[in-house]
N, C-alpha and C positions, 0 to 999 in steps of 0.2 A: 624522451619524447612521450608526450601523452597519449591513450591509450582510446582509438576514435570506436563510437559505441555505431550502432546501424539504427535507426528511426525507431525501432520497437524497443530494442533496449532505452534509448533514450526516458522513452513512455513509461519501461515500468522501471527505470531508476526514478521518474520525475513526481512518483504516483508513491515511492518510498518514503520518496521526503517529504511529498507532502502531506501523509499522513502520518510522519514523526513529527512536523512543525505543528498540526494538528493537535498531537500530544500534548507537543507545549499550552497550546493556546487554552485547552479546556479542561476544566477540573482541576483536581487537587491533586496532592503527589500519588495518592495510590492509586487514580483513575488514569493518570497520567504513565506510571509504569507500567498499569495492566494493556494500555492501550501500546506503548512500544511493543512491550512482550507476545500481544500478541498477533502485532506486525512481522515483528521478527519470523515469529514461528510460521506463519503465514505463507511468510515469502523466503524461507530456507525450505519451506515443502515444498514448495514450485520449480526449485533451484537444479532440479533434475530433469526437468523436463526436457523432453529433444528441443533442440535450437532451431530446427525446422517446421516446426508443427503453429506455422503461424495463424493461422484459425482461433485456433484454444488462447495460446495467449494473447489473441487482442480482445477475445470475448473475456477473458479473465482480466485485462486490462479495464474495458469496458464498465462490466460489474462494477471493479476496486474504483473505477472515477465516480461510478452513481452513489455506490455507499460514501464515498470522501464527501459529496455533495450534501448526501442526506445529514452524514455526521458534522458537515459546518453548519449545517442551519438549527438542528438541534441547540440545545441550552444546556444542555451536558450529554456525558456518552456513557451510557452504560454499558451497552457490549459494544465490542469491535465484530463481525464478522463477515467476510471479504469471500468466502467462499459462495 
């Protein structure tokens, strides 16, 4: 049986990927890993946070959708930062 997420999970699963597809779509391979990498690390620091504290994470939701925003319209990415 599949495993049902709550509407904020949803969001910041959906905000993962798509700034991993993101990865794909811009630059080159090293602009490319650095932008996973620093996805990754981003969102295993978050990974602690109370599951209650729903404020924080949709303001940090919020943020991570305007940078994903800014970083598509760009023409390449030099930093990722999400915080």
């Amino acid at each position: 049986m599949p495993i049902r997420h709550s509407g904020l999970q949803r969001e910041v699963l959906g905000l993962y990927r798509a700034f991993i597809r993101l990865a794909y779509q811009k630059g080159d391979l090293s602009q490319r890993q650095y932008i996973i990498e620093t996805v990754r690390k981003e969102f295993k620091g978050r990974k602690d946070w109370p599951l209650r504290d729903f404020d924080t994470i949709e303001n940090w939701v919020k943020q991570g959708q305007r940078r994903l925003l800014s970083l598509e319209r760009a023409k390449s990415v030099q930093r990722v930062v999400l915080s």
